[in-house]
N, C-alpha and C positions, 0 to 999 in steps of 0.2 A: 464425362460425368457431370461437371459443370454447367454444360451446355443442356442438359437433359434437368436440371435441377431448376437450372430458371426458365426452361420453358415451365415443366410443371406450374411453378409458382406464378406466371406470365398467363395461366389458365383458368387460376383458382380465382374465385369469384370472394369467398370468406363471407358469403350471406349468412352461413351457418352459424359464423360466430356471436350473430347479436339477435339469436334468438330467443335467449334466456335473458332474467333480467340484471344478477346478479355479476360482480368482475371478476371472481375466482370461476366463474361457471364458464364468463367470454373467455376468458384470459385462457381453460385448460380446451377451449374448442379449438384456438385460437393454437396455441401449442403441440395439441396432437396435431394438426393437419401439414402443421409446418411440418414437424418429425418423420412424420408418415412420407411426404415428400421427400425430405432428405436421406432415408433411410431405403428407398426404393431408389433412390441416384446415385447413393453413395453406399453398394454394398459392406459389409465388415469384412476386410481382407488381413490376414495373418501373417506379417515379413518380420526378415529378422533384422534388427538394431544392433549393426555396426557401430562400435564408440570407439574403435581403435583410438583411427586421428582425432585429436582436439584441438588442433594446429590448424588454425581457421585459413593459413594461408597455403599452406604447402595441400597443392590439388594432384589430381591422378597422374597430370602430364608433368610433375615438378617429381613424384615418385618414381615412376617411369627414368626419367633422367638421371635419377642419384642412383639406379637399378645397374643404367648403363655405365654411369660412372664409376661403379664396383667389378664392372665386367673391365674396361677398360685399366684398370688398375690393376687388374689378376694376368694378365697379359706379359708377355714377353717384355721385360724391362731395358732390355737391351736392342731394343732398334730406336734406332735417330727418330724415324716420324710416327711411328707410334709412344714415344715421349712426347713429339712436339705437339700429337695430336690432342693427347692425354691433358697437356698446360692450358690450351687455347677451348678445348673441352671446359675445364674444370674454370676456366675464369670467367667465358661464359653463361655458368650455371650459377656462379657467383652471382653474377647481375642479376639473373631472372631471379633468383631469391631476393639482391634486393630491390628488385621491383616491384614482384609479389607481397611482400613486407610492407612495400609503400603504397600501396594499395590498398593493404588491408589496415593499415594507420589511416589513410584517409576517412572511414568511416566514421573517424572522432570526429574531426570538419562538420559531417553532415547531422552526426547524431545529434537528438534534444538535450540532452543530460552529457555532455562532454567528460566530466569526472568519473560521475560511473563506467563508463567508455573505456577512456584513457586507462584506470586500475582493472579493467575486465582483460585490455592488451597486455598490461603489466602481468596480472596473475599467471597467463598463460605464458608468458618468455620467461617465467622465471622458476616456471618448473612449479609455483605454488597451487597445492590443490583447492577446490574454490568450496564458500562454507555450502554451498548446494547438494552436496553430493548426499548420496542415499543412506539412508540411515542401516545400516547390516547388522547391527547388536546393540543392545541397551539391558542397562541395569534395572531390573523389576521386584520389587522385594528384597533387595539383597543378592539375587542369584540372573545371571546374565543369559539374556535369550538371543537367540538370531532368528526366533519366530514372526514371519514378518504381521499375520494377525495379531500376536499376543502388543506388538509392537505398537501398532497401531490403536488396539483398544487401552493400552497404558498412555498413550499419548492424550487421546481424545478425553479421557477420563480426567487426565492432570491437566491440560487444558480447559475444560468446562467448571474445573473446584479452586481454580487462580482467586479469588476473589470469597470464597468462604469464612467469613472475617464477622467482628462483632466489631462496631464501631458507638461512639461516643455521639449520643439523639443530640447535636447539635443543629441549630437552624439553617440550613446552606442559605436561605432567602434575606437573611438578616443582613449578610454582606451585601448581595446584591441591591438592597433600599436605600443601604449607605454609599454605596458608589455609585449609583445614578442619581441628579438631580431631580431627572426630569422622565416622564412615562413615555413610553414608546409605541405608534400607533399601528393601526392593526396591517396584518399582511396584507395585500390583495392577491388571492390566486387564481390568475387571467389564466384563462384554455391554452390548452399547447395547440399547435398548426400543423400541416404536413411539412414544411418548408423545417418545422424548427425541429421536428423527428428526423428528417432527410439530414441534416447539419449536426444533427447529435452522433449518427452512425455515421455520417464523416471524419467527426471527429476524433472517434475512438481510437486508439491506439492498433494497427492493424497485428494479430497474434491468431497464432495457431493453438494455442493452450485454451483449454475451456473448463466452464463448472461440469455438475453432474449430469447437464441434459446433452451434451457433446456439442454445445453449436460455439464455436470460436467466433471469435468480431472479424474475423474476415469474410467468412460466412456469412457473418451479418450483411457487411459491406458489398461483398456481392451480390445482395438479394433486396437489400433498400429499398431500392424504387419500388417494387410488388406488394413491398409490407409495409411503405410508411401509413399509408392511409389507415389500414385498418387498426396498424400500434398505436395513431394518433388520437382514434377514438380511443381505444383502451388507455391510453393515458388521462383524455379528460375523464373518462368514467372512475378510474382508480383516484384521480382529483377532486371531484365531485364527491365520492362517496367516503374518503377516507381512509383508502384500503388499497394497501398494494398487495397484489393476488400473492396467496400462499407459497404458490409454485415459483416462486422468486427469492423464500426468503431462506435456501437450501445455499451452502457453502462446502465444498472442497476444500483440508487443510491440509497444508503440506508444512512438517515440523521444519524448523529452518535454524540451521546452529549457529553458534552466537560464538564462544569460547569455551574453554576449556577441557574436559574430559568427556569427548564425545559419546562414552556408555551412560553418562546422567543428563536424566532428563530434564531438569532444570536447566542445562546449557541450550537449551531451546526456547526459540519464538515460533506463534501460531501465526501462517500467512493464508490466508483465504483467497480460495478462488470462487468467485462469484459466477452467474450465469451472464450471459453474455446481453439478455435480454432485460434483467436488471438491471445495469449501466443507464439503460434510455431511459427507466421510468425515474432511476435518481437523478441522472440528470435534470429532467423536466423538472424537479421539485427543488433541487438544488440552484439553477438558474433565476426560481422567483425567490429562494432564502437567503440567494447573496442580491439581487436585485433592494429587495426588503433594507437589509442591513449594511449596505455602502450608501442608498437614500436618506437613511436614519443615523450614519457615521455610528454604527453602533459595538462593532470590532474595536476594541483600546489602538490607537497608534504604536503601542508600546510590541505589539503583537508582530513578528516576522516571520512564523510557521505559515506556511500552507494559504499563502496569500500572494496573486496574479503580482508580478512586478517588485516584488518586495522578496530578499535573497536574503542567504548566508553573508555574501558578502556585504550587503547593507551594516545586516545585524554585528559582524566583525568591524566593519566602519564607525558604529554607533559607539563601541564600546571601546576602541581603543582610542578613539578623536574624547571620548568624554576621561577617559582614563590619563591622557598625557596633559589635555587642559588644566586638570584639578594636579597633576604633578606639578606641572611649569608652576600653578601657582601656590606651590609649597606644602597644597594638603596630604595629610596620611587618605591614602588609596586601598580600597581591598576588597576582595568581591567572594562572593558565594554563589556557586556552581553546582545547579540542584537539578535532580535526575529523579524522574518520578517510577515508581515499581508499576511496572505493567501495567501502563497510564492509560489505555485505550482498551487494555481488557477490563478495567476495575469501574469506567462509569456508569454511576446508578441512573437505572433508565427514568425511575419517577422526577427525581434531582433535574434531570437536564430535561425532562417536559415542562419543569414547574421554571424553569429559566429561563426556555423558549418562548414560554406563557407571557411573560414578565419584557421578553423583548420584543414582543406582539406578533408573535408567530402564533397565532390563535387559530380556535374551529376546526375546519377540515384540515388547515396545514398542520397544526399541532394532532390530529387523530390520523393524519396520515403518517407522521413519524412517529407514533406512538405505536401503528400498526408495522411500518417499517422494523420496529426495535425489537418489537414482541411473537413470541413464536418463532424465533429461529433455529435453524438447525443446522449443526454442521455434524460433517465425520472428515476421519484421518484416514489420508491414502499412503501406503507405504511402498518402496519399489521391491517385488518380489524377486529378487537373482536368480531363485532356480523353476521360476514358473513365467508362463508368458501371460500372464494373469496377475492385477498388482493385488493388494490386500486393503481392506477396509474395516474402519472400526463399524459399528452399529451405529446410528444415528442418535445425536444427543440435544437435547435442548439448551439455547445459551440464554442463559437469565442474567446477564451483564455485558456490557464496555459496547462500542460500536465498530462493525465489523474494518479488521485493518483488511488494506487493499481495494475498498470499497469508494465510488466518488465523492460520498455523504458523508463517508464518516470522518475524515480529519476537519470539515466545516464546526461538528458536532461537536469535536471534541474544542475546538477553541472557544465556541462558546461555552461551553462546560467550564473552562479555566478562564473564560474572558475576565470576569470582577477581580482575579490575583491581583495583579499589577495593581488595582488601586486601590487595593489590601494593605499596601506596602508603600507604597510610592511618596509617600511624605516623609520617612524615612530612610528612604534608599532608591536607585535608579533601577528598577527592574528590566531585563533585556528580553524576552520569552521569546522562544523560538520552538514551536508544539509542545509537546512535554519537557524538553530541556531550559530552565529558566538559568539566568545569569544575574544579580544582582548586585548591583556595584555601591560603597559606602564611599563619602570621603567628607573629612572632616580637619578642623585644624587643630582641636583639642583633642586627646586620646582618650581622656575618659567619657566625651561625648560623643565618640567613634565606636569603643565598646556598647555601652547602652542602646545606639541606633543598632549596631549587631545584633545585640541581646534581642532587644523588643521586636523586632523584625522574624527573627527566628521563632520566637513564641508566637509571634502573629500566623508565620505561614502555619506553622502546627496547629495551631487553632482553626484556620480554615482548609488544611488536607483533612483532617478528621470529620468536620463537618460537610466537606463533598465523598466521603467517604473512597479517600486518596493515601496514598503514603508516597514518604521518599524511600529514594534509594540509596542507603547512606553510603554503601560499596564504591557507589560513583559521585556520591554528592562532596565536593572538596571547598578548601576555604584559600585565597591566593593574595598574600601582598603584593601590591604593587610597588615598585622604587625606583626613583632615577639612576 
C-alpha cells in the first residue's frame, strides 16, 4: 500500500494546483489530490482493537511461556525431573522477563523527554491507570449520561464558553511602553526554500495520530520528497498574502483529565490535534518569529518556558542558588507561586496582535497571525465503547487563547506575558516558566518585605486584568523560606 502511495504521488505533476490565483483555492486543489491518492492506496479497513495487554514488555512468546509454565505446574508433582524441570523452567523465564523489562526501560536512554518516559514505565508497573483513558460518563445538567454524542457536544460547548468573562477596559499597551526603552524594528519575512520544507517534515515528530483530514506526520514523512516543492510554493503564497488557507485552521479535541471526580467537566483540559499539514506552514512562520526576536533579544531573560536550551532545571537552579544566597546573607526570603486559569485558552486575539505590532512583527507577518488566530474551529471526539464508530460534537468556532499542542502557540503565548516580569521586577525576582510564574521577595526589614509583597500583588492584578487573564488561586501559594 505504501509502495502504491508514493508511486502515485512520484507521478503527479500538481500543475493543477496553481491554477487559481487565490491560497485557500491552491491549498484545497492541493489537498483533494493528495487525499484522493491516499485514499485509493490506502483503502478503509474495519479490525478489531485488542487492548488486553498494556504491558509494553511482556510479547506473545513471553505469554506462550507463562501458558506453559501453568501446564508445567498442573503436572504430576511427584516425579524428581519433572520438579527439576519445572525450577530450571521457571528460573529461566525469570531472566527473559527481566531482560524483556530491560529492554523496555532502555527506551528512556533513547527517548527526548526522559521524565515523561521514565513516569509513562512507572504508571504501567504500578498498576496506575493513566489520566488518558476514555471518558465513559460525565455529569450534564445535574443528571449523568454515558451518551458518547451528548458527551462530546457538552465538552466542546464548555470548552469554546472558558473565557466568557467581562473584564476591566484597561490598557494592555501602557505596560508594554513602560517596559521597553527602546522600539523594535520590523520583521523581515524571507521566502521559505524546498530544503527548509524537506527539514521541517524531517523534523516533525514521527506519529500515527492525526487531525480531521486523516494524514499522520508519518505520512507526511514518507511522501516529502514528492510534495516539498509544491508545499514550498504554498508557503511563500500563504507568506506573501497573509493567509493561512482555511483548511488548516480545523482542530480535533480530545478532553484530557486533570484530577478529581471524573463525572465533572471542569476536571478536564482541551488538547488539540492539529492537521498534520499545518505543522509545516507554522513552522515556516515560526522559524522567521523566533529568528526576529533572539536578533532583537526581545524574550525578557527572565523567561524559561518553552525556550531551545533553557529547562526546568535551569529555572529550579535560578531560584534556589538566589533563594540560599539572600539566606546565607541573613535576609527574610519568600516567594509567591502563581498559576494562571486556563492561560492559553483565555488570550485575547486583538491584545497579542497589538504586542506583536509593538515587537515589530508587522504587515504580512502580523496579518498572517491574525489569519492563523481567527476563524478557527474545533470539535470533540469521544471514544464510543459500544460502537466501532467514535462520536463528535458539531463544529464550533474558537474566538480566544492560542491553540495548545500547536508549534505557534506557546511562542505566542510568551510573548503575550513577555512585559510581566518587568511589571514587577523592581520589586521582587520573577521566575516564569509559561503560565507558571515564581516570584521571589527578600528583604532585611519586614515591614519592607510586606509592602514589596503588597505592591507587587496589586501590580500583577492590575496587569492580569488588563491582558484579560486571571489566577488560579486554588494553585497560587505563598512560601517562606528559612534556614
Amino acid at each position: 500500500m505504501m509502495a502504491d502511495f508514493v508511486t502515485k504521488l512520484s507521478n503527479e505533476s500538481w500543475d493543477t494546483v496553481f491554477d487559481s490565483s487565490d491560497i485557500d483555492s491552491k491549498f484545497n486543489c492541493f489537498l483533494n489530490t493528495y487525499l484522493r491518492i491516499f485514499y485509493s492506496s490506502f483503502p478503509l479497513k474495519i479490525v478489531k482493537n485488542d487492548i488486553k495487554n498494556k504491558t509494553a514488555w511482556i510479547t506473545v512468546g513471553i505469554k506462550t511461556s507463562c501458558k506453559h509454565k501453568t501446564y508445567l505446574a498442573s503436572r504430576d508433582s511427584n516425579d524428581p525431573r519433572l520438579k527439576s524441570h519445572y525450577k530450571m523452567y521457571c528460573k529461566i523465564l525469570s531472566k527473559v522477563f527481566k531482560e524483556a523489562k530491560q529492554n523496555n526501560y532502555n527506551q528512556i536512554l533513547k527517548s527526548n523527554n526522559k521524565i515523561k518516559t521514565t513516569w509513562d514505565i512507572v504508571k504501567v508497573e504500578s498498576g496506575k491507570k493513566t489520566v488518558n483513558e476514555d471518558v465513559q460518563s460525565l455529569n450534564i445538567e445535574g443528571k449523568s449520561t454515558n451518551n458518547p454524542q451528548a458527551i462530546a457536544s457538552a465538552f466542546n460547548e464548555y470548552f469554546l464558553s472558558l473565557v466568557e468573562k467581562t473584564y476591566l477596559n484597561n490598557n494592555p499597551i501602557y505596560y508594554l511602553s513602560h517596559s521597553f526603552n527602546s522600539s523594535f524594528p520590523n520583521i523581515n519575512l524571507k521566502s521559505s526554500t524546498i530544503k527548509e520544507i524537506e527539514n521541517i517534515i524531517k523534523s516533525l515528530k514521527p506519529k500515527n495520530s492525526h487531525g480531521y483530514d486523516e494524514i499522520s506526520t508519518n505520512l507526511l514523512k514518507a511522501s516529502s520528497v514528492y510534495i516539498s516543492s509544491p508545499l514550498n510554493q504554498l508557503c511563500n503564497k500563504s507568506l506573501s498574502s497573509g493567509i493561512l488557507p482555511q483548511r488548516l485552521k480545523y482542530a480535533v479535541v480530545k478532553p484530557l483529565f486533570k484530577r478529581g471526580e471524573r463525572k465533572c467537566i471542569s476536571n478536564y483540559r482541551p488538547v488539540s490535534i492539529l492537521t498534520s499539514f499545518s505543522k509545516v506552514f507554522e513552522k515556516v512562520i515560526y522559524n522567521r518569529l523566533l529568528e526576529h526576536l533572539n536578533s532583537n533579544n526581545t524574550l525578557v531573560k527572565e523567561q524559561f518556558g518553552f525556550r531551545k536550551d533553557i529547562t526546568t532545571e535551569k529555572a529550579t537552579y535560578e531560584l534556589t542558588n538566589d533563594n540560599l544566597n539572600a539566606l546565607n546573607n541573613r535576609l527574610i526570603v519568600g516567594g509567591i507561586f502563581c498559576d494562571l486559569a486556563k492561560a492559553f485558552d483565555c488570550v485575547n486575539h486583538d491584545i497579542l496582535l497589538s504586542k506583536l505590532n509593538f515587537y515589530g512583527i508587522t504587515g504580512k507577518a502580523n496579518e498572517w497571525i491574525k489569519s492563523y488566530l481567527k476563524n478557527r474551529y474545533q470539535r470533540v471526539e469521544i471514544k464510543s465503547k459500544n460502537s466501532s464508530s467514535d462520536a463528535f460534537s458539531n463544529w464550533g468556532i474558537i474566538k480566544y487563547g492560542v491553540p495548545q499542542g500547536s508549534i505557534l502557540g506557546p511562542l505566542l503565548f510568551i510573548l503575550y506575558i513577555n512585559d510581566l516580569s518587568k511589571t514587577i521586577n523592581n520589586k521582587s525576582k520573577p521566575i516564569p516558566f509559561a503560565d507558571d510564574t515564581s516570584i521571589i521577595f527578600k528583604n532585611s526589614k519586614i515591614e519592607d518585605f510586606k509592602n514589596d509583597i503588597n505592591f507587587v500583588f496589586e501590580a500583577l492584578n492590575r496587569w492580569f486584568k488588563a491582558n484579560k487573564l486571571s489566577l488560579n488561586f486554588d494553585k497560587t501559594h505563598y512560601i517562606s523560606f528559612l534556614n
